[in-house]
C-alpha positions in Angstrom: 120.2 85.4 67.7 119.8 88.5 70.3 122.0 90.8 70.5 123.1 93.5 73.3 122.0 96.4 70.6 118.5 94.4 70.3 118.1 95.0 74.0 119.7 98.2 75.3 117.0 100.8 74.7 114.4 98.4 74.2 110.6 99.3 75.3 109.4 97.5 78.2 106.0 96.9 78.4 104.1 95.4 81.0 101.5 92.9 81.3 98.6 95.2 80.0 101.2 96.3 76.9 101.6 99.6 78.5 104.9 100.9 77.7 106.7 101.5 81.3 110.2 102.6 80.5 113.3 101.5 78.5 116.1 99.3 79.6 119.4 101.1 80.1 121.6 98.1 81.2 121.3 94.1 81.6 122.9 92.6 84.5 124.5 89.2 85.1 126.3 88.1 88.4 130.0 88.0 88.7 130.2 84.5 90.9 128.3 82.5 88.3 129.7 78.8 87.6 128.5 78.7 84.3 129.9 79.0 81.0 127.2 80.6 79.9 125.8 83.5 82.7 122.1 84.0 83.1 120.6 87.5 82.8 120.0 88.4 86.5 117.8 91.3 85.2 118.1 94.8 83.8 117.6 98.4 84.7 115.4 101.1 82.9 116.9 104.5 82.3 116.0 107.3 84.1 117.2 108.9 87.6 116.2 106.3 90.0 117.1 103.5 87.8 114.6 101.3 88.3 115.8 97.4 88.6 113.1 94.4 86.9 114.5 91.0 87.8 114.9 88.5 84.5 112.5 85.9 85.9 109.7 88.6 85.9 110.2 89.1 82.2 108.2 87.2 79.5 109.7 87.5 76.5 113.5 89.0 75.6 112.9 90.1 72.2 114.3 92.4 69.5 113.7 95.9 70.6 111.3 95.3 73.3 110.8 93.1 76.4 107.2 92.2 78.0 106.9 91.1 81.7 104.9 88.8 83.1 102.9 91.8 85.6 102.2 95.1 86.0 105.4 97.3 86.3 104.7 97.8 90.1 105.0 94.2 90.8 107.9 93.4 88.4 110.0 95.8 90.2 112.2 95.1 92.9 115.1 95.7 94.8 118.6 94.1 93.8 120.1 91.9 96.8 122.9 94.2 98.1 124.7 90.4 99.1 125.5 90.0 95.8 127.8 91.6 93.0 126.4 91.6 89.4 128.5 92.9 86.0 126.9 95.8 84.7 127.3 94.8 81.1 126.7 98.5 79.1 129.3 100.1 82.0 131.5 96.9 82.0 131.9 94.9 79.2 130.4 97.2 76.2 133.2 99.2 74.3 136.2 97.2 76.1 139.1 96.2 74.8 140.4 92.9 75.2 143.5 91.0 74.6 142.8 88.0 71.7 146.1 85.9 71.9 144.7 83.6 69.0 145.0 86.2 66.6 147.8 88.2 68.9 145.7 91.4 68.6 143.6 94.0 70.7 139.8 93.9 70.0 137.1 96.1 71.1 133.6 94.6 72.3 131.3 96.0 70.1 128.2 93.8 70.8 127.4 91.0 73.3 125.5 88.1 72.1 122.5 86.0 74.0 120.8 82.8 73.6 118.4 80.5 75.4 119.9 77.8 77.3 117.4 75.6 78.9 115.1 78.1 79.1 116.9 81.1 80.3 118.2 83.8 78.4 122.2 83.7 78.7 125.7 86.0 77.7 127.0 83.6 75.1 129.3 85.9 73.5 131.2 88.8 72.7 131.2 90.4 69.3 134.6 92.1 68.2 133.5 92.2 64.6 132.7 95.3 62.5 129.3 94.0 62.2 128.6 94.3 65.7 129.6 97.8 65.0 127.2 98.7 62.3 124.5 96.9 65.0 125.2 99.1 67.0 124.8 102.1 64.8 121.5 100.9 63.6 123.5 100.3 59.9 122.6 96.6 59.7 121.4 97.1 56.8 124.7 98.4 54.8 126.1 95.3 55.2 125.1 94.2 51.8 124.6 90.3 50.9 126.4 89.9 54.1 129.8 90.7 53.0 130.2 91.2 57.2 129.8 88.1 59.4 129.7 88.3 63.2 133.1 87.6 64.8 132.3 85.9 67.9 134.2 85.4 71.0 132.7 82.9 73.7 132.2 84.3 77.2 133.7 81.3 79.0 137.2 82.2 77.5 136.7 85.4 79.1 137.1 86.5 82.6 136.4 89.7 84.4 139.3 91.4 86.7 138.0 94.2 88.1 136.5 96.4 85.6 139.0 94.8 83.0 138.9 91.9 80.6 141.0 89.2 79.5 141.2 86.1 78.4 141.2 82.9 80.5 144.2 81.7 79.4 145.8 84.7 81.1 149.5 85.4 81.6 151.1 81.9 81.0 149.6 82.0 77.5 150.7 85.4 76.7 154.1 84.7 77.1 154.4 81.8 74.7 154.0 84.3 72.2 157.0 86.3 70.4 158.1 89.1 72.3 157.5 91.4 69.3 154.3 90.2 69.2 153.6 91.1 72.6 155.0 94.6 72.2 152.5 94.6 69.3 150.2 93.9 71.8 151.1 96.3 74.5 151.8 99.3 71.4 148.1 99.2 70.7 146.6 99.2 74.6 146.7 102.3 76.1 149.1 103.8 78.2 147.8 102.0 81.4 146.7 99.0 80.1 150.1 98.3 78.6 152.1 99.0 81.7 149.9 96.9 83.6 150.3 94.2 80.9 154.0 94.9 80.9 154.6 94.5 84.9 152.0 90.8 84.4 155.1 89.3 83.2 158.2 87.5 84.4 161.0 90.3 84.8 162.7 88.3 81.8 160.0 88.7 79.6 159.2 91.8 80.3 163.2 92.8 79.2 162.4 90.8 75.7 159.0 92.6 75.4 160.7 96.2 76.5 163.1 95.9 73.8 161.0 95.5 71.0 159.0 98.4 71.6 159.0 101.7 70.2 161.7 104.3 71.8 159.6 106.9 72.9 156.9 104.2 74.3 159.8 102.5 76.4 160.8 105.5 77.6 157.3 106.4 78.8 156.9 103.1 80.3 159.9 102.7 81.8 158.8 106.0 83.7 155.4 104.9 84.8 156.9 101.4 86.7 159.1 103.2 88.7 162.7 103.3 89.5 162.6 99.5 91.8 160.8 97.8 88.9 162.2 99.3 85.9 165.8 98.7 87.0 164.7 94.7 88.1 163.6 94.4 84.3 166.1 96.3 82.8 169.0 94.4 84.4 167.6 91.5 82.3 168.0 93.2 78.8 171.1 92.9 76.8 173.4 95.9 77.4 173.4 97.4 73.9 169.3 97.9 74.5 170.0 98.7 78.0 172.6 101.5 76.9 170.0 103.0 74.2 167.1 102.8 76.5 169.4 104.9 79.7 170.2 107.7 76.6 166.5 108.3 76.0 165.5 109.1 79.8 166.1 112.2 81.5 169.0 112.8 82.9 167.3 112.5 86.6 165.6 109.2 85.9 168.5 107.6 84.3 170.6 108.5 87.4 168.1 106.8 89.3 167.9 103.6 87.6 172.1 103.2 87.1 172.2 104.0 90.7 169.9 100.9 91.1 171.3 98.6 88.7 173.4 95.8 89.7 177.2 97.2 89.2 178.8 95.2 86.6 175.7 96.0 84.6 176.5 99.6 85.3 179.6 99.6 84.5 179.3 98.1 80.7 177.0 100.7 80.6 179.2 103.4 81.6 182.3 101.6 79.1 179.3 102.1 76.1 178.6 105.7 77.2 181.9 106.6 76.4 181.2 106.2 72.5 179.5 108.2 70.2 176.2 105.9 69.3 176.5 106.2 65.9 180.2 104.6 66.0 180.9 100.6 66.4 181.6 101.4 70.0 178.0 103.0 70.9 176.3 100.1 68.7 178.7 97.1 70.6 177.2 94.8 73.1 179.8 93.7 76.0 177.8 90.6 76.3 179.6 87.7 74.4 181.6 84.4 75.2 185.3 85.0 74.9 188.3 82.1 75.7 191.7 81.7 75.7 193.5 79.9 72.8 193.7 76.7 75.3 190.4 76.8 76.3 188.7 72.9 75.0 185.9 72.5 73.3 184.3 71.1 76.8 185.3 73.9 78.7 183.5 76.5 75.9 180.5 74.4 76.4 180.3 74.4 80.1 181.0 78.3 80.1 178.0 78.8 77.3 175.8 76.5 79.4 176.9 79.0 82.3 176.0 82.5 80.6 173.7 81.6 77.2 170.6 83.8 78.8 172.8 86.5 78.3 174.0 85.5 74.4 171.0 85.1 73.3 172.0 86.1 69.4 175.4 85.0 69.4 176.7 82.0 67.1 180.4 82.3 67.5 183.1 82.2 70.6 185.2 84.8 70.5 189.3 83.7 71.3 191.6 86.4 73.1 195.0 86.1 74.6 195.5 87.0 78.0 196.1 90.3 77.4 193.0 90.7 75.9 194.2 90.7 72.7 192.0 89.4 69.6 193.3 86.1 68.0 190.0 85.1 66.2 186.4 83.4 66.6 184.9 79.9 66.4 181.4 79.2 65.3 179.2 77.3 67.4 178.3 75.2 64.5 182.4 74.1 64.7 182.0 73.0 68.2 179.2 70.6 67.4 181.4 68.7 65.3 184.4 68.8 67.3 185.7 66.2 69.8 185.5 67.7 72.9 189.2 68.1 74.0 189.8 69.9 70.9 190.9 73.3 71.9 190.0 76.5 70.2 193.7 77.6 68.7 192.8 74.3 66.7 189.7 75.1 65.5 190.0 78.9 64.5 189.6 79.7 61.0 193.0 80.1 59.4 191.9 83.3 57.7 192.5 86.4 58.8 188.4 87.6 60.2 187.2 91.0 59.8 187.0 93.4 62.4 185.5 97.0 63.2 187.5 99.5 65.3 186.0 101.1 68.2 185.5 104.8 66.2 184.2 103.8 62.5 180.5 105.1 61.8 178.0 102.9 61.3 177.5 102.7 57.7 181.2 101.7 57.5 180.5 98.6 60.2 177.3 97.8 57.7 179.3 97.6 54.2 182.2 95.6 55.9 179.2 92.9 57.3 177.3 93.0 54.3 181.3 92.6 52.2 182.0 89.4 54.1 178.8 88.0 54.6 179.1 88.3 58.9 176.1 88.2 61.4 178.4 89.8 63.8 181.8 91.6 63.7 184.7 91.8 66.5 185.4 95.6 67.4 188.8 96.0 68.9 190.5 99.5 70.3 193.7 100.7 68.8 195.9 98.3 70.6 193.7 95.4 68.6 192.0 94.4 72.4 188.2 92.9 72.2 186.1 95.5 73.1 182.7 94.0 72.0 180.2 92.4 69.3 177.9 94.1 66.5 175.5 91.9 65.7 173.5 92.4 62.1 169.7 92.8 63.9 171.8 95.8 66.3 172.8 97.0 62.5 168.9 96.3 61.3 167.9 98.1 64.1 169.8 101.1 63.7 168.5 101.3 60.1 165.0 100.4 60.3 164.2 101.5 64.4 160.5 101.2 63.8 160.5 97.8 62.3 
């Protein structure tokens, strides 16, 4: 196998084994076909840079290269028609997004090979080994504890000056949204907001919620006001209301003067509670019906709304003054006929409920008491006022999970 760090600084001696120079970079094209691009040719250090195509070299080897002439008739001018990757500028010391293993590599060595008859990019190395290559530490690499970890150049592409896989953006979001703020956490700051924007504006909610406060605040600044508003509009309003508390005052005017209306005003109805009480941790976002509703009418009106309840398991039952009667699982519905209606299928038990100004560790012990993955919280007057679910709890407790 030849390696990248086998090449770059390699002597270059001609046909008369004179040394002429060293190479300083090996190019390949950027419209190639192949799986597997053909060295175009490389370029010795120095000020003029000095460019020796790869079909006057002779033998690719480790540490040295021999041409086929004398130095003044291997050099040659590159064809300004074409585009070539500059591998050492381009590709060297990148990172790169591996969805297999839903982490952010660095290239730290390029492999080559012979395929009929030319030397060829086979693959990128994003081991440690390619590392210690690099280094000139091979040789601490002791009964090879280290193995090569190789990734194959045709499951790479080149945007730019920027790599990612081939797969691209359809892949990426068939992964977990926390594992793509995983992803995004450990890019820098312009890499991840140029990941972030790649995705759906649905996605890129999911993805914005599961990051780190103080990175969602920075990223939320570096989209701008039209595009952070369009993705934030998709998250639930409990994220949404956290996220508008961490920007500056300026920016968050911004946004709510951007964002849809009824959006803004849960938002504003959230505000209005301390955010360590059940009223600052409530989301506005559930499924709530009237005592007659049927169990066909609650399924047509989750059908309706459910990308908006993503964690909810239960219908929550008011009276038409708003008024909180009780809840219904969804599990209950399931096994219900369907003109059924929900004063029939409410648990007989009184439920358990949070008012609007209890602290959070209060919400917490009554949850963990009776078991709940969400609690009603109702004002004075005992009206539905939202839902706390147990990950809005989690989160509160562990924010950096």
């Amino acid at each position: 196998m030849l390696f990248f760090s086998d090449i770059l600084g390699a002597k270059v001696r001609d046909q008369a084994d004179r040394i002429v120079g060293r190479v300083g970079d090996v190019l390949i094209k950027t419209n190639f076909d192949s799986d597997y691009p053909s060295i175009v040719g490389v370029i010795l250090t120095g000020k003029d840079k000095k460019f020796i195509s790869a079909n006057q070299v002779e033998i690719f080897g480790k540490n040295y290269l021999t041409l086929k002439k004398s130095f003044l008739e291997s050099v040659s001018e590159m064809l300004q028609d074409q585009e070539f990757i500059f591998l050492r500028g381009t590709v060297l010391d990148r990172q790169i997004v591996d969805l297999a293993g839903v982490r952010v590599v660095r290239v730290n060595d390029l492999q080559f090979g012979m395929i009929k008859g030319v030397m060829c990019l086979v693959a990128l190395d994003i081991g440690k080994l390619g590392l210690l290559r690099r280094l000139g530490l091979k040789g601490l690499n002791l009964f090879n504890f280290l193995q090569p970890e190789l990734l194959e150049w045709k499951n790479v592409r080149l945007l730019g000056d920027k790599l990612q896989l081939s797969m691209g953006t359809k892949e990426l979001v068939k992964l977990h949204p926390a594992d793509i703020a995983n992803i995004i956490e450990k890019l820098n700051l312009n890499q991840g907001s140029e990941l972030l924007q790649s995705l759906d504006k649905k996605t890129a909610a999911r993805v914005l919620e599961e990051l780190e406060p103080e990175l969602q605040r920075i990223l939320v600044e570096s989209l701008g006001p039209e595009r952070a508003a369009s993705v934030m509009q998709k998250m639930s309003i409990d994220e949404l209301v956290d996220l508008i508390q961490m920007l500056p005052d300026r920016k968050s005017k911004e946004i709510m003067q951007i964002l849809p209306s009824d959006s803004t005003q849960k938002v504003k109805n959230i505000l209005e509670y301390d955010e360590d009480t059940a009223g600052g941790l409530m989301t506005t976002e559930y499924v709530s019906l009237l005592p007659t509703a049927t169990v066909k009418e609650v399924i047509e009106q989750i059908k309706k709304t459910y990308q908006l309840h993503r964690g909810s398991y239960l219908v929550y039952i008011i009276d038409e003054q708003g008024g909180f009667k009780g809840d219904v699982s969804l599990r209950r519905l399931l096994i219900s006929g369907y003109e059924q209606t929900m004063v029939e299928l409410m648990d007989k038990e009184k439920k358990s409920t949070a008012t609007v100004g209890q602290n959070i560790l209060e919400v917490a012990s009554l949850m963990t008491k009776y078991n709940l993955t969400s609690i009603a919280v109702l004002d004075k007057d005992k009206k539905l006022l939202g839902v706390i679910t147990v990950d809005d709890v989690m989160r509160h407790f562990v924010p950096h999970a």
